[in-house]
C-alpha positions, 0 to 999 in steps of 0.5 A: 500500500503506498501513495500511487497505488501501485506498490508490490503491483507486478502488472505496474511499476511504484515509484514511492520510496520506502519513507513515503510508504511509511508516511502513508501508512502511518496516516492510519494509527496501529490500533485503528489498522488492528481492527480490521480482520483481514488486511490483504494488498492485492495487486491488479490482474494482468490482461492475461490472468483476466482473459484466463478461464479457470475453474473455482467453486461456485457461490452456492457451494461457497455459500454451503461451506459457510453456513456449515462454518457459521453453524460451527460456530454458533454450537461451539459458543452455545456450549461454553454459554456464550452469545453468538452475537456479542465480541468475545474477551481474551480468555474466550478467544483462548477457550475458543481457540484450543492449540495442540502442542505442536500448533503452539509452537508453530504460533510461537515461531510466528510471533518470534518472526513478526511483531503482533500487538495483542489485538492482532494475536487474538485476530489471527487465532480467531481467524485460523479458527474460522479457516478450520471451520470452513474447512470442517475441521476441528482442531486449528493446525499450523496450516490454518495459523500460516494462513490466518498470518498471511491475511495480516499483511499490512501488520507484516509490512509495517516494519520494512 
């Protein structure tokens, strides 16, 4: 993310020099930039990439996959008494969250690796947690933890 819109663009070429990036940045507060789930730089597809059929899954089956994800969710609260609609606190995002031994390690190698505040370690389990959901799966494994961190982008890229 950079003043011209092009930076980490393969089909553009960005000119802004690394303080300028970081005086853009720095427009927004971290806390505010902590807020936000999923932060993601996407650069703009190539003529190529546009006119390329590919196969994806269509909006019903996405739509499937996400009602069983929100269901999930809904029975895991329900049992530990908590209510679907309201943000959860620390200790129920840990409840929630479970890591197995060799999941806590991985996560321990992420946070030795990149600077998270508390607010973005709570989003990425809660994260990681929907990705194994929506995968169907019960326990959050280092896969959905990558995956989870690569959606933090900008937290990655503020210290460049």
């Amino acid at each position: 993310m950079c003043p011209c819109g092009f930076r980490n663009d393969k089909n553009a070429q960005c000119l802004c020099t690394d303080q300028q990036v970081k005086k853009y940045l720095a427009k927004i507060s971290g806390p505010l930039w902590d807020r936000f789930d999923i932060q993601l730089e996407i650069s703009r597809l190539s003529k190529a990439e546009l006119l390329q059929a590919t196969e994806s899954e269509c909006s019903q089956q996405i739509k499937k996959r996400v009602e069983m994800a929100k269901s999930r969710q809904k029975e895991r609260l329900q049992k530990l008494g908590l209510d679907y609609t309201l943000p959860l606190k620390p200790l129920e995002i840990k409840k929630i969250c479970f890591l197995s031994p060799k999941s806590q390690v991985f996560l321990s190698r992420i946070l030795d690796s990149f600077t998270f505040t508390a607010r973005a370690y709570n989003k990425i389990l809660l994260l990681a947690r929907t990705i194994a959901d929506l995968a169907a799966e019960d326990e959050i494994t280092p896969y959905h933890l990558s995956e989870a961190v690569q959606y933090r982008t900008l937290d990655k890229n503020k210290f460049f």
